[in-house]
N, C-alpha and C positions, 0 to 999 in steps of 0.2 A: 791851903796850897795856893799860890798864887799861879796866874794863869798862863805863864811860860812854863810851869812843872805839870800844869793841867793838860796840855795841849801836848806835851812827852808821854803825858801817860797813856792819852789816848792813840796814838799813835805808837805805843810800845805795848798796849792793851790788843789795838785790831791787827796789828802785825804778827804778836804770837797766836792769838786767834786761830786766825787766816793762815799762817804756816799750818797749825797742828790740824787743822782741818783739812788743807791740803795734801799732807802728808798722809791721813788717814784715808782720803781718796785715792789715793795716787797706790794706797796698799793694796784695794779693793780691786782696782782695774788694772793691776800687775801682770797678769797672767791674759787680759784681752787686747784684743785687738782694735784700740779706739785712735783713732786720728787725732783726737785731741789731746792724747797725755802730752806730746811734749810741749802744747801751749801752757799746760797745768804745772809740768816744770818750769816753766820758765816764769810763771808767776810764783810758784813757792819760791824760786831763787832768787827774783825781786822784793818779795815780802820781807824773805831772810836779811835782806840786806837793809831794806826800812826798821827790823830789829833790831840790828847790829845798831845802825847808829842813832837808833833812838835810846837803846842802852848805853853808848859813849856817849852821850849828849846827856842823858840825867845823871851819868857819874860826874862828869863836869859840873852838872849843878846839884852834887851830893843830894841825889833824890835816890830812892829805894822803888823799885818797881813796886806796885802791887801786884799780889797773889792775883792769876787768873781763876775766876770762880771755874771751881773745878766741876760743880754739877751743869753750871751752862757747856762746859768742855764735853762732860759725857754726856748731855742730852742729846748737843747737836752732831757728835758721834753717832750714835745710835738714832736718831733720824737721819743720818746719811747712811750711813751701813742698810737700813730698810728701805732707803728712798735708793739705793745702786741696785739693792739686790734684787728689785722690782723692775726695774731698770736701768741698764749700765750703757743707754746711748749716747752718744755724742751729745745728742742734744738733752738729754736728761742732765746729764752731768755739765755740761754748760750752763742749762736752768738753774742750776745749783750751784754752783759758783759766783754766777751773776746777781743772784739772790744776798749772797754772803758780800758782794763787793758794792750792791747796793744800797747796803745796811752800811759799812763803814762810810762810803761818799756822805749820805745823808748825815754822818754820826759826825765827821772829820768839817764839813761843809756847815754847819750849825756852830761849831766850837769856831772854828776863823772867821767868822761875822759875828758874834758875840765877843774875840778879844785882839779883832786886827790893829786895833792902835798901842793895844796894852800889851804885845810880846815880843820877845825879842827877835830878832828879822831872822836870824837863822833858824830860829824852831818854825817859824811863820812861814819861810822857804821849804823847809822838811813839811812840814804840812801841805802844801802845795802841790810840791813832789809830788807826795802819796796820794794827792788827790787826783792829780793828771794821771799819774798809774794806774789807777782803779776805774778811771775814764776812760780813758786807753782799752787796758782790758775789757772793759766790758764791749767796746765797742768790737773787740776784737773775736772775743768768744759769741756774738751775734751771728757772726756765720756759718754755725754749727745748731742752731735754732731750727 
């Protein structure tokens, strides 16, 4: 796979991720009363949207998503469902997001210094993107700490 298909993936890898783990949060704290769900939406809706065009951008370079590993899918499920149900505060759930958005930064941030000369500028801009996003965000959900 060459490193403009590398760089889609990972960014259509932590994008699904990061939705479904949101989504799975965002079910947990349905019924509470947390100040922070609608920041949690409005990054699932951001993320959905770093999906969206990271799957129109590997159709254009006829690349096939990889399957997301479905046991890392249900492990970090069920450490979120034990890590809410112990705690559903703002700042737990914050913890926990920040957690998952630090893990893509460092993941997203390693692949564009290993292939910035070698990709093509628009997947290198989507990367970027996502990277200020997740920068953003964190910075964002700090105030709930």
């Amino acid at each position: 796979m060459d490193e403009t298909n590398e760089l889609l993936e990972v960014v259509y890898q932590d994008s699904f991720m990061a939705s479904k783990n949101l989504e799975i949060l965002l079910e947990q704290i349905k019924y509470k009363d947390n100040k922070i769900k609608s920041d949690v939406e409005n990054i699932l809706k951001e993320y959905e949207k770093y999906l969206k065009e990271a799957k129109k951008s590997m159709k254009n370079h006829k690349v096939k998503p990889k399957k997301v590993n479905t046991f890392a899918l249900m492990g970090a499920k069920m450490k979120m469902k034990k890590d809410v149900k112990n705690d559903n505060s703002d700042s737990k759930i914050s913890d926990i997001i920040i957690q998952g958005l630090v893990m893509g930064i460092i993941d997203i941030n390693k692949r564009i210094d290993n292939y910035k000369g070698e990709v093509e500028r628009n997947v290198l801009d989507l990367c970027n993107r996502l990277l200020t996003f997740q920068q953003e965000s964190v910075d964002k959900l700090k105030s709930y700490l």
